[in-house]
C-alpha positions as CSV (number, residue, x, y, z in Angstrom):
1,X,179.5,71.8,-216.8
2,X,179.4,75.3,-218.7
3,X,177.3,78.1,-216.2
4,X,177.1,81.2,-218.3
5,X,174.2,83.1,-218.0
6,X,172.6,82.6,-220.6
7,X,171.9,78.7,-220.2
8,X,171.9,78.8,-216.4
9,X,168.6,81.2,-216.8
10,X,167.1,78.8,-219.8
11,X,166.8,75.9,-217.0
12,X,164.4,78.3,-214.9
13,X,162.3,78.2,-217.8
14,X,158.8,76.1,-217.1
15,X,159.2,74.7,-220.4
16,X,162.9,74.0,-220.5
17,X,163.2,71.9,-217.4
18,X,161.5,70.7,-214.0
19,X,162.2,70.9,-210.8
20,X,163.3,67.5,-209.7
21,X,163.9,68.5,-205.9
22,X,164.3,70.8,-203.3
23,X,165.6,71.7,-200.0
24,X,164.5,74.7,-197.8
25,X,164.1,77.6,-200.1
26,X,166.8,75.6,-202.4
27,X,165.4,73.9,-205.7
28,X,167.0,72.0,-208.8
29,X,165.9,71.8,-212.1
30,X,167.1,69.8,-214.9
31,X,166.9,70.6,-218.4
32,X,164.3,67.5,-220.4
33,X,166.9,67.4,-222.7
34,X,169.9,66.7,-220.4
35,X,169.9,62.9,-221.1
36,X,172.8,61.8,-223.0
37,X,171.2,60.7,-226.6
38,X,173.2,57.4,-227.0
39,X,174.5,55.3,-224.0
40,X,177.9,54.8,-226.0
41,X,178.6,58.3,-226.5
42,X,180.1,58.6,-223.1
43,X,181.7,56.4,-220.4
44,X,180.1,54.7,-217.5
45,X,180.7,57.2,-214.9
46,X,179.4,59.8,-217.2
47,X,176.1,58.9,-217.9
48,X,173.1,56.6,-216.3
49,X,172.0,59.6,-214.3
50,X,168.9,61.4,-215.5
51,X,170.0,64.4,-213.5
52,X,173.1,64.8,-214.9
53,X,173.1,69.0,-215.4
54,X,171.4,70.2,-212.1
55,X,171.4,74.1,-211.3
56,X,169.8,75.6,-207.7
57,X,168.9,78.6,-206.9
58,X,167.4,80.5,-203.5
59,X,164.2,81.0,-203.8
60,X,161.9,83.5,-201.8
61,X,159.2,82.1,-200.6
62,X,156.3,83.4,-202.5
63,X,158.5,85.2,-205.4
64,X,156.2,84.9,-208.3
65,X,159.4,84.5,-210.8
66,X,159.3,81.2,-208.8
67,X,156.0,79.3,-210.1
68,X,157.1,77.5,-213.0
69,X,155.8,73.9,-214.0
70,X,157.5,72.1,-211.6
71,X,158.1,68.3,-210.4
72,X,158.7,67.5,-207.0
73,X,159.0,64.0,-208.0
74,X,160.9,63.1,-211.4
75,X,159.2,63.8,-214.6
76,X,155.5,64.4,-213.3
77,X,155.0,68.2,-213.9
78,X,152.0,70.0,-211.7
79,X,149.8,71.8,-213.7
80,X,148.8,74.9,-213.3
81,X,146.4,75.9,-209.9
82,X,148.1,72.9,-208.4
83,X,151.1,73.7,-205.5
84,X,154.3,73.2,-204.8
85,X,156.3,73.0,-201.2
86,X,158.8,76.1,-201.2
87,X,160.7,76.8,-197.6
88,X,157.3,77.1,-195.3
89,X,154.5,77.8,-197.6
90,X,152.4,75.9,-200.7
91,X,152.8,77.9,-203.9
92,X,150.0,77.9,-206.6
93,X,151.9,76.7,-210.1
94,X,151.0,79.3,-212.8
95,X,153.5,78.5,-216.0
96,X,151.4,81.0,-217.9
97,X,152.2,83.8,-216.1
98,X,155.6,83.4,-215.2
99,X,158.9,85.0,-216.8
100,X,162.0,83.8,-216.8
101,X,163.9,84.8,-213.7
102,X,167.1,87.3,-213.7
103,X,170.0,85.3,-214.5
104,X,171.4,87.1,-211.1
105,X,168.8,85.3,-209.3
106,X,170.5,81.9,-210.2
107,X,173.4,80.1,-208.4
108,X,175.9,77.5,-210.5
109,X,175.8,74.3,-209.4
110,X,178.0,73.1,-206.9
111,X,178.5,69.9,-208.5
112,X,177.0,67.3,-210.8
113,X,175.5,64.7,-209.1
114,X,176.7,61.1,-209.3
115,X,180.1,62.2,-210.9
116,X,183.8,61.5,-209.2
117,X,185.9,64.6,-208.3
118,X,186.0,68.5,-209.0
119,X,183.9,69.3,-205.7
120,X,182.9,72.3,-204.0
121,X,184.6,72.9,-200.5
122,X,182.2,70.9,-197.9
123,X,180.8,68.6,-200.1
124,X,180.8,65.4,-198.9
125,X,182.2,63.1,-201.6
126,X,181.2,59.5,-201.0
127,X,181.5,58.6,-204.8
128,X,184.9,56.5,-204.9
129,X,185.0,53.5,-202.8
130,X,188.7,53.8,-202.7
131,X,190.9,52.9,-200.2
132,X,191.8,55.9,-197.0
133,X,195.0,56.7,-197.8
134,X,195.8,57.0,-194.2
135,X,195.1,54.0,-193.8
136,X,197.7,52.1,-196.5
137,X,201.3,50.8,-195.4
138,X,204.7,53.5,-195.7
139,X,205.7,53.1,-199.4
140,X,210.0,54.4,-198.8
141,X,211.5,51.3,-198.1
142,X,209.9,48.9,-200.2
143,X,210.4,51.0,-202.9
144,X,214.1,51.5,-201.9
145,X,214.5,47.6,-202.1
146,X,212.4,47.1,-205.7
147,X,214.8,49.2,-207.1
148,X,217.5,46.9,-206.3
149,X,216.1,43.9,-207.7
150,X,217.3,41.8,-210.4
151,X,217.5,42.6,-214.2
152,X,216.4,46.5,-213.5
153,X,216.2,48.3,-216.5
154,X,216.5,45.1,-218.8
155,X,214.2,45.1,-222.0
156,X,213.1,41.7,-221.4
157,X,209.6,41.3,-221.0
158,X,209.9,39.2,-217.9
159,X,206.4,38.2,-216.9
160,X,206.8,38.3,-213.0
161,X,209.7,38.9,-210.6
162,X,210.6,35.7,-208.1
163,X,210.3,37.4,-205.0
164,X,206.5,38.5,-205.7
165,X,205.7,34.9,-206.9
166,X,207.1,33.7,-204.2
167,X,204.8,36.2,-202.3
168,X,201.9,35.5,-203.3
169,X,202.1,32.1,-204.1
170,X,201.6,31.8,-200.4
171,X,198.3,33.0,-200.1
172,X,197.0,32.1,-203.5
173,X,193.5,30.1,-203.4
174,X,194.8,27.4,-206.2
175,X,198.0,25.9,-207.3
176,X,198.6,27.9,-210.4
177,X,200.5,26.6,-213.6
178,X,201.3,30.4,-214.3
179,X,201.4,33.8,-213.5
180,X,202.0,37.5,-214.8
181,X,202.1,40.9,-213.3
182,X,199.9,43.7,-214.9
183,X,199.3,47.5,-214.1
184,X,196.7,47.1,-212.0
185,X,193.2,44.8,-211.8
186,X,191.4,46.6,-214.5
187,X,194.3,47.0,-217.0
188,X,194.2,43.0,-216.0
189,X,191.0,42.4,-216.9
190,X,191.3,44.7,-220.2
191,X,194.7,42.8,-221.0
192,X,192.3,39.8,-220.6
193,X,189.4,40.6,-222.3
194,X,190.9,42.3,-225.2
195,X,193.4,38.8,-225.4
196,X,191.1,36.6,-225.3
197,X,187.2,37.5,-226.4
198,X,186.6,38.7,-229.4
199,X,184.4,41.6,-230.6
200,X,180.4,40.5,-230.6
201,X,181.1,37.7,-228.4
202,X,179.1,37.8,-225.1
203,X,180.4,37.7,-221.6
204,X,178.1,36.7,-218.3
205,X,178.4,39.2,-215.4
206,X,177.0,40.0,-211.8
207,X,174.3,42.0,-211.8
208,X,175.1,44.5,-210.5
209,X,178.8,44.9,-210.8
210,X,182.0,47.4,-210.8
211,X,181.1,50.0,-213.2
212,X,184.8,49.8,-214.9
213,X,184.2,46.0,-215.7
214,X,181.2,47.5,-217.6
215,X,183.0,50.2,-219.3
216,X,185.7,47.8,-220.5
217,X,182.9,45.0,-221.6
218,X,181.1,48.0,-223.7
219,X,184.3,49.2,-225.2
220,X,185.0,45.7,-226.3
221,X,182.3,46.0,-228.2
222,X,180.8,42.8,-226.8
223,X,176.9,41.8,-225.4
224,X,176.9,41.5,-221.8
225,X,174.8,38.8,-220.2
226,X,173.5,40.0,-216.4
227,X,173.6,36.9,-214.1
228,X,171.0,37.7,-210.8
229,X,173.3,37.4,-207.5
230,X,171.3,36.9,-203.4
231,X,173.4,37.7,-200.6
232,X,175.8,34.2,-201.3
233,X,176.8,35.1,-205.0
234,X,175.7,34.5,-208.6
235,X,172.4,32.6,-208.6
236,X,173.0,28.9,-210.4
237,X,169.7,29.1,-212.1
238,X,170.9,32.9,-213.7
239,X,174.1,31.5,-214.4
240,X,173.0,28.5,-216.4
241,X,170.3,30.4,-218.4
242,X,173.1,32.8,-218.9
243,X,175.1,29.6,-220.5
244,X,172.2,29.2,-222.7
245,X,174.1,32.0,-224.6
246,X,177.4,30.4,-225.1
247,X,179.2,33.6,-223.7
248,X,183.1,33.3,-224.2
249,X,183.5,34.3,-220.7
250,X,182.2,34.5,-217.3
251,X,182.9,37.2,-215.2
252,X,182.7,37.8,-211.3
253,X,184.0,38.3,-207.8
254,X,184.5,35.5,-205.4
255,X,185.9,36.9,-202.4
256,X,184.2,40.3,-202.1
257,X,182.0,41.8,-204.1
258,X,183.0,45.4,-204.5
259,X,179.3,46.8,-204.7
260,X,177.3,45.0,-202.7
261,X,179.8,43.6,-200.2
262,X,178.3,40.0,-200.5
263,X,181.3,36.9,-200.3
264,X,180.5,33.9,-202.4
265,X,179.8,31.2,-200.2
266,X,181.9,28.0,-200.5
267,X,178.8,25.9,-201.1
268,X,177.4,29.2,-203.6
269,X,180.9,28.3,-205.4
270,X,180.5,24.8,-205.9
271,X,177.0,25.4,-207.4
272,X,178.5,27.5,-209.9
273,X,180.9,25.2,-210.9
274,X,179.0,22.3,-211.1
275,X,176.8,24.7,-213.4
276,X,180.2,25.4,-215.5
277,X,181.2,21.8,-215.7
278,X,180.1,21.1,-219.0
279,X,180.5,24.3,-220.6
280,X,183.9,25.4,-221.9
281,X,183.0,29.4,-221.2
282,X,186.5,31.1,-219.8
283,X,186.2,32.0,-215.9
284,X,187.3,35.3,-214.8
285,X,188.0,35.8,-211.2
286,X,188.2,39.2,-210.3
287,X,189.6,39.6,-206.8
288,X,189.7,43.6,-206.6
289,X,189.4,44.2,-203.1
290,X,191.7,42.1,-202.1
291,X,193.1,41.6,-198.8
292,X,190.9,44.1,-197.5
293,X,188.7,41.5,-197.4
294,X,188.2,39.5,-194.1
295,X,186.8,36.7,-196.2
296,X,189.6,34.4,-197.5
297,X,190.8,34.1,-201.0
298,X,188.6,31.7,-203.4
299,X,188.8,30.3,-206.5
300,X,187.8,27.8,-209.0
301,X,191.1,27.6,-210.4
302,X,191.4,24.3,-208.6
303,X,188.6,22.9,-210.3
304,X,189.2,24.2,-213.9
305,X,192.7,25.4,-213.9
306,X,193.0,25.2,-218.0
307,X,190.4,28.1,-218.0
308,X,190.1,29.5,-214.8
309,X,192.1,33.3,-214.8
310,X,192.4,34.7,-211.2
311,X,193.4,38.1,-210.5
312,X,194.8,39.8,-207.2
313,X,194.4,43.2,-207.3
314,X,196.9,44.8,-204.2
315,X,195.5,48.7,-204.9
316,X,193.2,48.6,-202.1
317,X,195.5,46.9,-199.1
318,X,199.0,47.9,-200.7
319,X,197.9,51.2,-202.4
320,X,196.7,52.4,-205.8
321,X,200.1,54.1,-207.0
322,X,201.9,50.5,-207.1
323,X,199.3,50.0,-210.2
324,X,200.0,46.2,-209.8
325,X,197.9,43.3,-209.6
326,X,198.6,39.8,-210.4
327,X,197.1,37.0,-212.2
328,X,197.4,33.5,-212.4
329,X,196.2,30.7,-214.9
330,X,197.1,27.8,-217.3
331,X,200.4,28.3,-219.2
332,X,198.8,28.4,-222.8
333,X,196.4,31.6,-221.6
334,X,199.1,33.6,-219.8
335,X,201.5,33.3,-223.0
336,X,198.0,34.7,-224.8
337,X,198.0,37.8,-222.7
338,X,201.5,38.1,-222.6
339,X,201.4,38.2,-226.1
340,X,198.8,40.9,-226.9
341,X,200.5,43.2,-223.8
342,X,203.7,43.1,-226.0
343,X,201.7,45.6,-227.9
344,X,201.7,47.6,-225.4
345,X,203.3,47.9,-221.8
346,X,205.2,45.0,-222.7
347,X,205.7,44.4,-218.3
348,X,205.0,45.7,-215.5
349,X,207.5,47.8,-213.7
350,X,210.2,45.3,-211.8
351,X,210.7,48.5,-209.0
352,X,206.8,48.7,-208.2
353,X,206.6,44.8,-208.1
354,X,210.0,44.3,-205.8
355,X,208.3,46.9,-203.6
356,X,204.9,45.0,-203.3
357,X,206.9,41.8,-202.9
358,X,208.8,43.3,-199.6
359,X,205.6,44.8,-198.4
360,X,203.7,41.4,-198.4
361,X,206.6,39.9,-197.0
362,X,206.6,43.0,-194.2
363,X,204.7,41.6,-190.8
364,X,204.2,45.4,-190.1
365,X,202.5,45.9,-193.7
366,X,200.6,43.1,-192.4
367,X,199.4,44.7,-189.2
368,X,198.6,47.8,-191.2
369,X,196.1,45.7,-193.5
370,X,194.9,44.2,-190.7
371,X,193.8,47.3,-188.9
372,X,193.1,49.2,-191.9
373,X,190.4,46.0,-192.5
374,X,188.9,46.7,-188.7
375,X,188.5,50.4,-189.5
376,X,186.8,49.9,-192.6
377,X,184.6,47.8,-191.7
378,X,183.8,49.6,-188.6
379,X,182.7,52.8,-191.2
380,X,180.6,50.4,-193.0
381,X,178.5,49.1,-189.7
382,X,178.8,52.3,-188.3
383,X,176.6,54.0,-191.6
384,X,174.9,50.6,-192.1
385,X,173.5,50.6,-188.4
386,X,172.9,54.6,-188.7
387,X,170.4,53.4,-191.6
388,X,168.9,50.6,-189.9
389,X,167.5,52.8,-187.2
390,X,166.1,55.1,-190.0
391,X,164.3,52.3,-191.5
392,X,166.5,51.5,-194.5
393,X,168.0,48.0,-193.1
394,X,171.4,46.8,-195.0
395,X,171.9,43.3,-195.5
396,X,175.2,42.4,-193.5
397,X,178.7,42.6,-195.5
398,X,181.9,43.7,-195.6
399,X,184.4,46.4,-197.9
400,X,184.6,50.3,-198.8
401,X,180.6,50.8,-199.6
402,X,177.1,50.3,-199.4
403,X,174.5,49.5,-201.7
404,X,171.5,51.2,-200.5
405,X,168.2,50.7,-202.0
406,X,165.8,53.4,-202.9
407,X,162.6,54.2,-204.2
408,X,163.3,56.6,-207.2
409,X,167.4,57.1,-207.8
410,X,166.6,60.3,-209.4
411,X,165.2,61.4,-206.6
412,X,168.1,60.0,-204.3
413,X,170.4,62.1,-206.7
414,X,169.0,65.1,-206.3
415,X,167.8,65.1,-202.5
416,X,171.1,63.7,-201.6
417,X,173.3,66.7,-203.9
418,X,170.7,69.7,-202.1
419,X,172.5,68.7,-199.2
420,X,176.1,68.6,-200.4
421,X,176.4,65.0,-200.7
422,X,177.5,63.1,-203.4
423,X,177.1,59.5,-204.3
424,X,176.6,57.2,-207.1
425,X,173.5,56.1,-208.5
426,X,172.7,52.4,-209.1
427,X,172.5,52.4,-213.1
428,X,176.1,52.7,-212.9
429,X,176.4,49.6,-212.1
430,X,173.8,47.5,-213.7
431,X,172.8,47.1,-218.0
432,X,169.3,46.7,-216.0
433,X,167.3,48.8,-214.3
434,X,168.0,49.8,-210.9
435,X,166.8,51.4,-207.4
436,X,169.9,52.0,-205.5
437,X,173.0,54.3,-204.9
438,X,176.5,52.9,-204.3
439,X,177.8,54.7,-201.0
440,X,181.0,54.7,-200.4
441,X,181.8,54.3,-196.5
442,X,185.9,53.7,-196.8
443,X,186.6,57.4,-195.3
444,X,183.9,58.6,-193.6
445,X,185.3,58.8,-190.5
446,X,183.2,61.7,-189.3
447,X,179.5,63.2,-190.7
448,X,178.5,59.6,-190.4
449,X,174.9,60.7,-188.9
450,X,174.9,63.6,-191.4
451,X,175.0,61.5,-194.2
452,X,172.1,59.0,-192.8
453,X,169.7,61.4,-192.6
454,X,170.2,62.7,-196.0
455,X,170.1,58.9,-197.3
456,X,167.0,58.9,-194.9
457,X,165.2,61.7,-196.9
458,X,166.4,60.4,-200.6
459,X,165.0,56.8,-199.8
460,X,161.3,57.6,-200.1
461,X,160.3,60.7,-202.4
């Protein structure tokens, strides 16, 4: 975000911007104008937060450069003779009198709420519900055997090598006719998408849901359906008034949900189905967190294998720099996909999947995932139960985050980034409107009481 001068001193201006929070003698304003114009003019994790260009300054209690027409809740400016909180004292609002302060007497912000990465030192970065790299299995000899496996360096566009097949055959929820290697769960689900649904079609989706899915659904170009979720999965009755629509696809996550932490139930699953039965909409499994997960792997491939596409992400227990999922379905749709990625990568690198294939073969890879699971899910009660004592109870769950309800996410945003905390805000997430941030609990290992009295303050302004 650009800081000169010039424009940090226009936000100070009473009628430029408001003050949407404060903390101690610290407030932020945001200019009325700071609202991207079009939601398609950037991405996903650029926009959906209304205080996207946030500056703070100090300000001395009873400065009179200080009393502009200010908000200390969102968008609900005090008119003059009324008062503001600032440090200790109540301030009389006079936006008559008032110059605009010395651009000297303005700090740069330290960061832009509700965005990943480029953070001041001491921030506390709970955006990216990543895995702790820590935490992830040795990479040097798995990757010392994938390069000795078969056909290295050939131009064939082989689809999947044996030995990770093989691998994760084992565990897979179905019996699958086929399967393909991609770069990655998302570049699977973008292979998928852009393979197989076409450009104004419409595909049915959790609400809420990874904010990359949404990303990749918009940059289709396609109309994307919400379908309501509870605490065992997609809701039947959303799902079948979502059917109403004849979307080409439907789109959610069995296992784990990678917002909310919620696992599909087995009888939640065969509700769904039954709800999909006479429908011939595509189903898109989208198994991200992967083994991670406690719960066990779940599908409806079994049910509807001719349309059913499962995907396996292994960033999260295996690490993100293998970029590899894997996906299974009918013969006929993996020769589809196949056939569009010829456009581009063509296949996925034979070292990076011989390396994943002798890590899940590893039983000390294994151990690794399993601990790695125990810790992570000790971070998540540990913040969960830190907020339940505050009075903001979190429905039980499991994975790298929590999805916190608040009263105003604005707010949340602001009162959460005066205190060197950053987080996501719920419209990320959602095409609907939402009252929540994403936090993301997979390294917190320390600050954990820090962090839930901030989340304390931004739940209720």
């Amino acid at each position: 975000m650009q800081a000169p001068n010039a424009t940090r001193s226009s936000w100070a201006i009473g009628t430029s911007g408001v003050i949407l929070g404060r903390h101690g003698r610290s407030l932020l304003v945001c200019r009325k104008n700071s609202r991207p114009q079009h939601p398609g003019d950037r991405s996903r994790n650029e926009r959906a937060d209304p205080c996207r260009c946030p500056a703070h300054w100090d300000a001395p209690a009873g400065d009179p450069r200080y009393r502009l027409r200010i908000a200390c809740q969102s968008g609900n400016d005090l008119r003059s003779g009324e008062t503001f909180r600032l440090g200790d004292k109540a301030v009389a609002a006079d936006p008559g009198a008032v110059a605009p302060p010395a651009a000297d007497d303005l700090l740069p912000p330290q960061f832009t709420p509700g965005s990943s990465g480029n953070y001041a030192a001491g921030v506390l970065d709970l955006t990216l519900a990543g895995p702790d790299a820590a935490l992830l299995p040795r990479l040097a000899e798995a990757m010392a055997y994938g390069a000795s496996v078969d056909d290295l360096n050939s131009y064939e566009r082989s689809r999947i090598v044996p030995e990770l097949k093989d691998a994760v055959s084992e565990r897979w929820p179905y019996e699958a006719e086929a399967f393909l290697a991609t770069n990655g769960g998302y570049n699977a689900v973008y292979t998928i998408l852009h393979a197989l649904v076409s450009s104004g079609s419409s595909v049915a989706i959790e609400h809420p849901t990874a904010m990359r899915l949404l990303d990749i659904l918009e940059d289709l170009g396609v109309k994307i359906i919400p379908v309501a979720c509870d605490g065992e999965g997609p809701l039947p009755d959303s799902l079948r008034e979502a059917l109403q629509q004849r979307p080409a696809a439907f789109l959610f996550q069995p296992r784990l949900h990678s917002v909310t932490g919620v696992t599909v139930s087995s009888s939640r699953l065969d509700q769904l189905g039954d709800v999909l039965e006479d429908s011939d909409t595509l189903i898109i499994e989208d198994d991200g967190v992967g083994d991670v997960s406690a719960a066990p792997p779940q599908s409806l491939g079994g049910r509807f294998a001719e349309r059913t596409i499962h995907i396996l992400s292994l960033s999260k227990s295996l690490g993100p720099d293998l970029r590899l999922a894997v996906l299974s379905s009918s013969a006929p749709i993996v020769d589809q996909i196949q056939s569009y990625r010829s456009f581009s990568a063509g296949w996925t690198s034979r070292i990076l999947q011989g390396a994943a294939a002798w890590l899940l073969r590893d039983p000390a890879s294994w151990q690794l995932i399993g601990e790695a699971r125990e810790i992570y899910q000790q971070r998540r009660d540990a913040l969960a139960d830190a907020l339940s004592e505050r009075g903001i109870p979190i429905p039980p769950g499991q994975g790298l985050c929590l999805w916190v309800p608040v009263v105003s996410e604005p707010f949340a945003m602001v009162t959460l980034a005066a205190r060197n905390i950053a987080v996501n805000p719920g419209s990320k997430f959602s095409v609907l409107p939402s009252s929540h941030i994403r936090v993301a609990t997979s390294t917190l290992s320390h600050r954990c009481e820090e962090a839930a009295d901030a989340i304390a303050l931004a739940h209720t302004p």
